[in-house]
C-alpha positions in Angstrom: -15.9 27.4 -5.8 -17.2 28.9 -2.9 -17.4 26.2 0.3 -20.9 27.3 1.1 -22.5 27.0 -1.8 -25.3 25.5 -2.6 -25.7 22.2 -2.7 -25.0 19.7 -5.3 -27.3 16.7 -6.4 -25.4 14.6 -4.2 -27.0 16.5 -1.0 -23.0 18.0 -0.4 -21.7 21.5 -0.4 -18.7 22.3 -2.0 -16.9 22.4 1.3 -17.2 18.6 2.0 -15.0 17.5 -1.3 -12.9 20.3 -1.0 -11.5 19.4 2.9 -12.7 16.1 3.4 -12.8 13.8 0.4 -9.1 13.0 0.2 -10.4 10.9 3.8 -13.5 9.2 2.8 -13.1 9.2 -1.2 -11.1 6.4 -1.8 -13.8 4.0 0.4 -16.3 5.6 -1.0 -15.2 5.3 -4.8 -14.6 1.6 -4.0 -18.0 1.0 -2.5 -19.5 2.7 -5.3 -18.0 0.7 -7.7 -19.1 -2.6 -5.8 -22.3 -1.6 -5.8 -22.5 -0.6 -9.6 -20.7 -3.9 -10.6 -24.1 -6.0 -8.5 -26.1 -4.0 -10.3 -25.0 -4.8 -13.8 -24.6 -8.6 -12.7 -28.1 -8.6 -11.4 -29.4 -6.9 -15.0 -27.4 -9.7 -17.0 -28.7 -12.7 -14.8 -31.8 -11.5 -15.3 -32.0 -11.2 -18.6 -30.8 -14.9 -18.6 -33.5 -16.0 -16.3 -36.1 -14.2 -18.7 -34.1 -15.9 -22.0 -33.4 -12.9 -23.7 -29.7 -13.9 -23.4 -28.2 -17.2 -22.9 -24.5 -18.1 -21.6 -22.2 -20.4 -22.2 -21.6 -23.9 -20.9 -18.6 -25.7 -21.2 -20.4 -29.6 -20.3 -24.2 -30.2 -19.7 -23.4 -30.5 -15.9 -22.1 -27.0 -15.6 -23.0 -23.8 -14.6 -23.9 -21.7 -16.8 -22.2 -18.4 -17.2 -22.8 -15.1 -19.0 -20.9 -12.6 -17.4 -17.4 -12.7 -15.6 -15.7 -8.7 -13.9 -12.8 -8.3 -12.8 -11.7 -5.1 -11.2 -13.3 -2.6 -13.9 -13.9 -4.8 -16.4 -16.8 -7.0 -18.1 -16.8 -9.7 -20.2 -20.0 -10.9 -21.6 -21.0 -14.6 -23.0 -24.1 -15.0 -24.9 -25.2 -16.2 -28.7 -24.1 -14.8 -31.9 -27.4 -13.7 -32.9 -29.1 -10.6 -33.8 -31.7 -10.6 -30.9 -29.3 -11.2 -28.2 -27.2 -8.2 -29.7 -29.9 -6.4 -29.1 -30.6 -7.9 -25.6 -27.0 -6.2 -24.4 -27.4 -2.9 -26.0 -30.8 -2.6 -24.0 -29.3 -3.8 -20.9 -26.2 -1.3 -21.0 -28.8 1.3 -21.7 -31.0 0.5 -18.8 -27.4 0.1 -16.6 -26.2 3.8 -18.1 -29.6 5.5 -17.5 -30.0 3.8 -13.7 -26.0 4.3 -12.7 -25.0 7.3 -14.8 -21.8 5.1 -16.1 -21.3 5.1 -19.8 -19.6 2.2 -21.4 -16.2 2.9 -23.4 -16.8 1.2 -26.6 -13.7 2.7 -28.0 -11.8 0.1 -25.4 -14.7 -2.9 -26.1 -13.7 -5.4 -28.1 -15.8 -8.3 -29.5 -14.5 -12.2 -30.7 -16.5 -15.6 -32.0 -15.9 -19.2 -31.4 -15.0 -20.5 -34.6 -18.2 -21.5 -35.5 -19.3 -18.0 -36.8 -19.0 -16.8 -40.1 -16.7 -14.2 -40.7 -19.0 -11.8 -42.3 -22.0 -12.7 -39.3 -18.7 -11.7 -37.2 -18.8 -8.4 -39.2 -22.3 -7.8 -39.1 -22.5 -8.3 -35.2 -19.5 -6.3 -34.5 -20.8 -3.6 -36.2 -24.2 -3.6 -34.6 -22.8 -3.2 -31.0 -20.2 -0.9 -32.3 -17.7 -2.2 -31.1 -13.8 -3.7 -32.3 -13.3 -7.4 -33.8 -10.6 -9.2 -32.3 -9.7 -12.7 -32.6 -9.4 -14.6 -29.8 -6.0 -15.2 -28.1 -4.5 -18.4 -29.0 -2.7 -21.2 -26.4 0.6 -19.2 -26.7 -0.7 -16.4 -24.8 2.2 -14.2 -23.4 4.9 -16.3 -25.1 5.8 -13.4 -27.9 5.4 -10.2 -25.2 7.5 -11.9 -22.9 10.1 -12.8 -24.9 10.0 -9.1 -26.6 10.2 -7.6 -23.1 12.7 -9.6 -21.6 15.4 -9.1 -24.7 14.6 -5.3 -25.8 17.4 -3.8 -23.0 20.8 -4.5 -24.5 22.6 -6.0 -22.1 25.3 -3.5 -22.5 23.2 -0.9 -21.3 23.0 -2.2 -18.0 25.1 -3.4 -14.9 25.5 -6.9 -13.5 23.2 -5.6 -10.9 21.2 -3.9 -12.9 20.4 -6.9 -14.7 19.4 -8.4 -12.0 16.8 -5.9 -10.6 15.5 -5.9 -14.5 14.9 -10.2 -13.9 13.5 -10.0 -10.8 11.3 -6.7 -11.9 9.9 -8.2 -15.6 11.1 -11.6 -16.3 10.0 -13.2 -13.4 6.4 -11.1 -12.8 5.2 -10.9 -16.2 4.3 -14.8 -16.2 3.0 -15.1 -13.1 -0.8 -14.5 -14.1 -0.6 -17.8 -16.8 1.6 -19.2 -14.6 -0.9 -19.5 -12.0 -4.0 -21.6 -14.6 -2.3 -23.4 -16.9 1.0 -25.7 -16.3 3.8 -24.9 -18.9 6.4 -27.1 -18.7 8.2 -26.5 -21.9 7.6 -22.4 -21.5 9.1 -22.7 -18.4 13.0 -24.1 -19.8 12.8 -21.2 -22.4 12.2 -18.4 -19.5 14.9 -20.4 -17.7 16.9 -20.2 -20.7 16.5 -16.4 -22.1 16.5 -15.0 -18.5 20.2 -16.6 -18.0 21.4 -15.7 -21.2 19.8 -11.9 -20.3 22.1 -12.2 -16.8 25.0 -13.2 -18.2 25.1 -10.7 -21.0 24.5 -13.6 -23.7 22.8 -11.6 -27.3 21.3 -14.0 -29.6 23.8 -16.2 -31.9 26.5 -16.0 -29.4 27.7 -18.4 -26.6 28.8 -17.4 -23.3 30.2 -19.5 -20.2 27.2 -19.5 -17.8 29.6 -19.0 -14.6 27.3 -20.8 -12.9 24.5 -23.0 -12.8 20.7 -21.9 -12.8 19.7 -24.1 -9.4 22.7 -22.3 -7.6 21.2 -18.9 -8.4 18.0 -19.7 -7.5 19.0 -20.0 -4.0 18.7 -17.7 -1.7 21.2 -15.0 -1.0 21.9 -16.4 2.3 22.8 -19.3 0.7 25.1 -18.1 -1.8 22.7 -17.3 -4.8 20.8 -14.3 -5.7 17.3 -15.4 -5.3 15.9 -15.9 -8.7 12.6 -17.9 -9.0 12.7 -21.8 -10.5 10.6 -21.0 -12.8 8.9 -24.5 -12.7 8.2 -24.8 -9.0 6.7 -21.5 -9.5 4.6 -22.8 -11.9 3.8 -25.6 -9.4 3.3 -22.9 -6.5 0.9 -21.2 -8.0 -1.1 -24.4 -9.6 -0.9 -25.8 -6.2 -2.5 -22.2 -4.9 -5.4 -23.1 -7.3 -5.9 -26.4 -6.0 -5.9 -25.2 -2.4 -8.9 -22.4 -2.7 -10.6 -25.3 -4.8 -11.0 -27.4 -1.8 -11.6 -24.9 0.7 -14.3 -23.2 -1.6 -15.7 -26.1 -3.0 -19.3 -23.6 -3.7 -17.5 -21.2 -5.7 -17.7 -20.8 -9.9 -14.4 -22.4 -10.3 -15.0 -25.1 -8.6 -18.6 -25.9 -9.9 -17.2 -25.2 -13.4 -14.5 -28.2 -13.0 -16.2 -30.8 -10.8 -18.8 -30.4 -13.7 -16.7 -31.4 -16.3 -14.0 -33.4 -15.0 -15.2 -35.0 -11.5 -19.2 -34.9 -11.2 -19.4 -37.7 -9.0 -16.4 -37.2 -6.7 -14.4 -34.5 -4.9 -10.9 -32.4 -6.4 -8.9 -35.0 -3.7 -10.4 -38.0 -5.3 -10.6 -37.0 -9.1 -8.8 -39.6 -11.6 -6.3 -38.1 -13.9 -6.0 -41.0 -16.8 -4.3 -43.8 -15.9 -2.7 -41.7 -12.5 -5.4 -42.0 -10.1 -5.0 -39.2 -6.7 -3.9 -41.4 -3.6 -6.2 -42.7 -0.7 -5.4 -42.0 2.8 -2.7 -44.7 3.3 -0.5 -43.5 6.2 1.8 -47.0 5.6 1.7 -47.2 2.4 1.6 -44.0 0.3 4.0 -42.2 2.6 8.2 -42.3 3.5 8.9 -43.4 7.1 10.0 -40.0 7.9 6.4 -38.4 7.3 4.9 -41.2 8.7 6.4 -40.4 12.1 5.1 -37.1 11.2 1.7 -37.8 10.6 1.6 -40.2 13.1 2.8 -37.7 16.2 0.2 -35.1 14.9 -1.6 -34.5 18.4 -5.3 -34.9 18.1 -8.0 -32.7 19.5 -10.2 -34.6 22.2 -13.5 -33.2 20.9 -12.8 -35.6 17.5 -13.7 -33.2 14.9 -14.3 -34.7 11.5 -10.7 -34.4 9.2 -10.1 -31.9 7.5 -7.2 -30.4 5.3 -5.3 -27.5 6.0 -2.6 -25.1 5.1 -0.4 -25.4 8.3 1.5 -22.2 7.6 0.5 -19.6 10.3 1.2 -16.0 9.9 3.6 -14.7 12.0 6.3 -17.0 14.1 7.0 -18.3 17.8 9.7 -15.7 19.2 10.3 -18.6 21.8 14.0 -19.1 21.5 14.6 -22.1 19.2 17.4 -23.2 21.4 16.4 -23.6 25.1 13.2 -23.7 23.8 11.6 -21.7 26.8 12.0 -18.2 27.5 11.0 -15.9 24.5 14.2 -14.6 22.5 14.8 -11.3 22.9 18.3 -9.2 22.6 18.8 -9.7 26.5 17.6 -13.3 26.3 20.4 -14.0 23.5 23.3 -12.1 25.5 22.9 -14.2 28.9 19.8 -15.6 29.7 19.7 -18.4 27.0 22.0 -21.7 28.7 24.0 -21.9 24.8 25.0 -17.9 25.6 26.3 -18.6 28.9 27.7 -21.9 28.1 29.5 -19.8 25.2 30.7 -16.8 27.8 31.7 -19.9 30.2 34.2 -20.8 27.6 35.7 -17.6 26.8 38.6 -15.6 28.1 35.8 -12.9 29.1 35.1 -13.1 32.5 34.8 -9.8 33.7 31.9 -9.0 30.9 30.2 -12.2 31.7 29.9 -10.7 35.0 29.0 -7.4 34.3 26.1 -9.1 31.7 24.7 -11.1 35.0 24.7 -8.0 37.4 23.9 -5.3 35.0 22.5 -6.5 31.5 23.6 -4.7 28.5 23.9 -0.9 28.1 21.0 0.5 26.7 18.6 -2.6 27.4 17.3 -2.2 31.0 16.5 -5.5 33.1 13.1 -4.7 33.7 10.6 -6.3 31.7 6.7 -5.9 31.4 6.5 -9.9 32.1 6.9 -11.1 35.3 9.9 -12.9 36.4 9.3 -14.4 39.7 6.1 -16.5 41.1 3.6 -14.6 42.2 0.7 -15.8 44.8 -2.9 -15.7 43.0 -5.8 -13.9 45.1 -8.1 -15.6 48.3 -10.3 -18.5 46.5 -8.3 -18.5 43.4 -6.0 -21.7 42.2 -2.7 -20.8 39.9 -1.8 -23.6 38.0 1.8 -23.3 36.1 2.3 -25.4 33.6 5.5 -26.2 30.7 6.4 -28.3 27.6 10.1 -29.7 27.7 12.1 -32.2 25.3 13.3 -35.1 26.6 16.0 -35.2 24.0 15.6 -37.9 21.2 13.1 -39.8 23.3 10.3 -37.3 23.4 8.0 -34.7 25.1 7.1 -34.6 28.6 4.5 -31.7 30.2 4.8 -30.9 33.4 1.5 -29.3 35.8 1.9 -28.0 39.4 -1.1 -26.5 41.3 -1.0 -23.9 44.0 -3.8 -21.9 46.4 -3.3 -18.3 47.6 -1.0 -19.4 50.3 1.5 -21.0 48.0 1.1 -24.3 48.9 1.3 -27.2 46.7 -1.8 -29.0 46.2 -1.0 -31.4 43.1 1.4 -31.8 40.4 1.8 -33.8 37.3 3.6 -35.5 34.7 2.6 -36.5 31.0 4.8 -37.5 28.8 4.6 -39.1 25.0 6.5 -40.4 22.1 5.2 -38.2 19.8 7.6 -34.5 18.7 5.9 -31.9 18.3 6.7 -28.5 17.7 7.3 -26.3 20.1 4.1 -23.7 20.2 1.6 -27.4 20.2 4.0 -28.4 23.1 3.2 -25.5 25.1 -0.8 -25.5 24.0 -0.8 -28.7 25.4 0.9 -28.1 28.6 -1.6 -25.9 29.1 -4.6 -28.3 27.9 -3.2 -30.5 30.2 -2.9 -27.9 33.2 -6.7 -27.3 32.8 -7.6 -30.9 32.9 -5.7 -31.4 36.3 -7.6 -28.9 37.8 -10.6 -29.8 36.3 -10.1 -33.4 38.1 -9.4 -31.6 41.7 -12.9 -29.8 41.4 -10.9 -26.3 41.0 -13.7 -23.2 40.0 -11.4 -20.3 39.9 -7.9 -21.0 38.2 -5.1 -18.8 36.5 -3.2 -21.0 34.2 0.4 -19.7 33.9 2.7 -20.4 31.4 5.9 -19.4 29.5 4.4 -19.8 26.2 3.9 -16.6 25.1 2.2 -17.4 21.5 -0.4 -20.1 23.6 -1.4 -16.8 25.7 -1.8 -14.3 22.5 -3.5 -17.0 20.6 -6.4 -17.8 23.5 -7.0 -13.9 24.1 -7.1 -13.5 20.3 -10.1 -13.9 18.1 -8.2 -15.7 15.7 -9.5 -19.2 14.2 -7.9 -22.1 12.2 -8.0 -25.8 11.2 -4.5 -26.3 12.0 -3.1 -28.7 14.9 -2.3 -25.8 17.0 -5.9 -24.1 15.8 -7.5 -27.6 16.9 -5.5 -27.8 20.6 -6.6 -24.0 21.3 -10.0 -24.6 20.6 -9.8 -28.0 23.3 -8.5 -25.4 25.8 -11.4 -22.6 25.3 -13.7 -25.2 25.4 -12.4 -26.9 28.8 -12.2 -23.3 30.2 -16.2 -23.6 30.2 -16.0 -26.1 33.1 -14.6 -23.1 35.6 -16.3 -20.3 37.3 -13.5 -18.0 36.3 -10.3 -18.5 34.4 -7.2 -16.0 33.6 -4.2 -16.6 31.7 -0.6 -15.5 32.7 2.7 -15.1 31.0 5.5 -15.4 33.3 9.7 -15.8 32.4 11.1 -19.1 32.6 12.5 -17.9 35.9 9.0 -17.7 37.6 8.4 -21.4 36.3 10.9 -23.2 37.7 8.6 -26.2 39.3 6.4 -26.8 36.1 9.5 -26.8 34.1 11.6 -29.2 36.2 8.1 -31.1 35.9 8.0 -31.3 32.2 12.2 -32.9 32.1 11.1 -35.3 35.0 12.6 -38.5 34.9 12.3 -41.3 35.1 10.8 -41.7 31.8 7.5 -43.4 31.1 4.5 -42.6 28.5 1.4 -41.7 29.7 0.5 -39.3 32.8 1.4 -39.4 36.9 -0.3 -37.6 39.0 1.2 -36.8 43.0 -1.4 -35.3 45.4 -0.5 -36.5 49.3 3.3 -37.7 48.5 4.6 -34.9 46.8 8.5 -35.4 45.8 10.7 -33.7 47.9 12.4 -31.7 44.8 8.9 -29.7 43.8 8.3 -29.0 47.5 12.2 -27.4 47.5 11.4 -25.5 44.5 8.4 -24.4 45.5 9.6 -23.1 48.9 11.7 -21.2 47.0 9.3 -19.5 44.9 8.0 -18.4 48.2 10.5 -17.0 49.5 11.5 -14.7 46.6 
């Protein structure tokens, strides 16, 4: 077809599918198709609201529903009578003549509760024109899986070909029954076909299992090849359920449950038979070890009401889990970390340990886009460098030095607690505590420098959580409204040098010290020598 010709009934020439709908159609198709699938869900509530169909409840407390879609697909509730057959083949009509979508009745299918008679089931099915089915019993999936998991002979395949052919389709074609019902019983006979699949075992013989299921369930790193437990899967993806039930405590699901099983109470405090859900019990209900967890949680200052949460961020900390201070990086690894140069220390290679401190490693310059020295902040403005250090078993100590445009030390400080945190809520709090020190000297312009590099990203991000390090960066956005003006800074270990002796002071004592007029003679010496270089 010609690109200029005329125009459809959509309003476009041939020319704008032709060159550009391979951009736009895919977002377009899908917006389409959200739009169409509000449409028909507005048409079937409707028709509810006006009683011309009626849904189903499963307890006189709950919802009721008459319509459930997923991705393309429909599935309708109402009564098995002749009128609300009718109802729905009025209601399609009106939804085909308004959208221009026809539905498939070759691919509709039709089932009864088992209330119905078989030939009402009959009659009705035939009305609508559609297939009878009957409805799927409890061992849903149990037959196809077992069918698809043993139709490849084992001799047609490799040892690693068996593998790929576990990982591939024994343990994904579960996973959507997995994740709604608990199958403790299925779960030992996936076990139990899948390692007679990978170790070549056909049915009626008996093979030596080389070794045992848990030890090939770890992971390859730890000597097994990474196949799922089957029954903490199970549990993963139950637990999955439970999760999005407390957070969306408004949605169907969970109005459709805390109807029939908790009504007067929340998921967290539903009964289960004799096996009630615990109270919060710090002492009693939990091992000392996650007591001294629970207990060194830091809590937010602003005393928001609890809350649960998943404290699993995406992404990681690239501080180096070692010193703990300077982000890990190739050149970081080699010889700036004090475990490398401890470890080039006690080697017979001198010479490279040389060559590493004067000229890094080939192909990595020394230059970095973060500073690595001190650097004076502008007239009227206050830089305050804070750090997070651990004070081995014993635990954390913060240290806060301030400093005007001349370089002079005005104040520093020293809090340190009991409590071990992790290393990211460290470093958020270091810098919490930075802002609060200036705060207290009546500071209006600051720039709060610190080695944490995942503290700065998360501040100048837009991101938001519930989590302990969620609830510390919110403190520090909201004590940043006290200031005129306030920047952030990233700066090496190496251009940190006060705030990081500061935060291993000793000797050691809980709480906070604060030095204004007597300063100690060591932060002045460091100091001098941030000035200098």
């Amino acid at each position: 077809m010609h690109p200029i010709k005329a125009l459809g009934p959509d309003g476009m020439c041939p020319r704008f599918f032709q060159s550009y709908w391979n951009i736009v159609g895919s977002s377009v198709s899908s917006t389409m198709l959200s739009i169409l699938r509000e449409i028909l869900s507005h048409l079937l509530r409707g028709a509810e609201e006006r009683g011309s169909l009626r849904g189903v409840r499963i307890a006189p407390t709950t919802p009721s529903i008459n319509h459930l879609l997923f991705a393309d697909d429909c599935i309708i509730f109402t009564r098995a009578l002749e009128d609300d057959v009718t109802s729905i083949q009025e209601l399609l009509s009106l939804y085909k003549n308004s959208s221009g979508q026809k539905v498939n009745f070759n691919k509709t299918t039709v089932s009864f509760s088992k209330g119905v008679s078989q030939g009402r089931r009959v009659n009705l099915a035939s009305k609508l024109g559609v297939k009878l089915v009957e409805k799927s019993d409890y061992e849903w999936g149990k037959g196809e899986y077992m069918e698809e998991t043993t139709r490849v002979e084992g001799e047609v395949l490799s040892k690693a070909g068996r593998k790929v052919m576990i990982k591939a389709v024994a343990q994904y074609l579960p996973t959507y029954a997995m994740s709604v019902l608990k199958f403790p019983s299925f779960c030992d006979e996936i076990r139990s076909l899948v390692a007679q699949f990978c170790w070549d075992q056909k049915q009626g013989e008996r093979k030596i299992h080389s070794l045992a299921w848990k030890k090939l369930c770890k992971p390859k790193g730890k000597g097994g090849l990474g196949f799922r437990d089957f029954k903490l899967f199970n549990w993963a993806l139950l637990g999955k359920q439970a999760w999005r039930l407390i957070m969306k405590p408004n949605s169907l699901l969970e109005r459709v449950l805390k109807g029939q099983y908790y009504p007067l109470s929340s998921f967290m405090e539903a009964d289960l038979g004799n096996c009630p859900s615990y109270t919060w019990r710090v002492s009693s209900n939990f091992l000392p070890i996650d007591q001294e967890r629970i207990m060194s949680i830091p809590l937010s200052n602003r005393l928001p009401d609890d809350t649960l949460c998943w404290d699993l961020e995406k992404g990681y900390d690239d501080t180096c889990y070692v010193c703990h201070h300077e982000v890990e990086d190739v050149l970081h690894d080699i010889k700036g970390c004090a475990l490398a140069q401890d470890v080039w220390e006690c080697s017979n290679y001198r010479l490279s340990l040389l060559f590493v401190r004067q000229y890094g490693v080939p192909g990595i310059p020394l230059s970095s886009k973060h500073p690595e020295q001190w650097n004076k902040p502008e007239v009227e403005w206050f830089k305050v460098n804070v750090d997070a250090g651990y004070l081995g078993e014993v635990g954390i100590g913060l240290g806060v030095v301030a400093r005007d445009c001349s370089g002079e030390v005005l104040c520093c400080a020293v809090s340190q607690f009991r409590e071990k945190w992790g290393v990211k809520e460290a470093k958020a709090k270091a810098v919490w505590c930075g802002i609060q020190v200036a705060k207290d000297r009546g500071f209006k312009k600051i720039v709060v420098e610190s080695d944490g590099l995942l503290v700065g990203q998360a501040l100048r991000g837009a991101a938001v959580g519930c989590s302990t390090f969620h609830l510390i960066i919110d403190d520090i956005r909201v004590a940043c409204s006290s200031f005129d003006d306030v920047k952030l800074s990233f700066v090496k270990r190496s251009g940190n040098r006060v705030a990081h002796h500061l935060a291993h002071f000793q000797p050691w004592e809980v709480g906070q010290r604060v030095w204004v007029d007597n300063l100690m003679i060591d932060v002045v010496n460091f100091a001098l020598l941030d000035s200098v270089i």
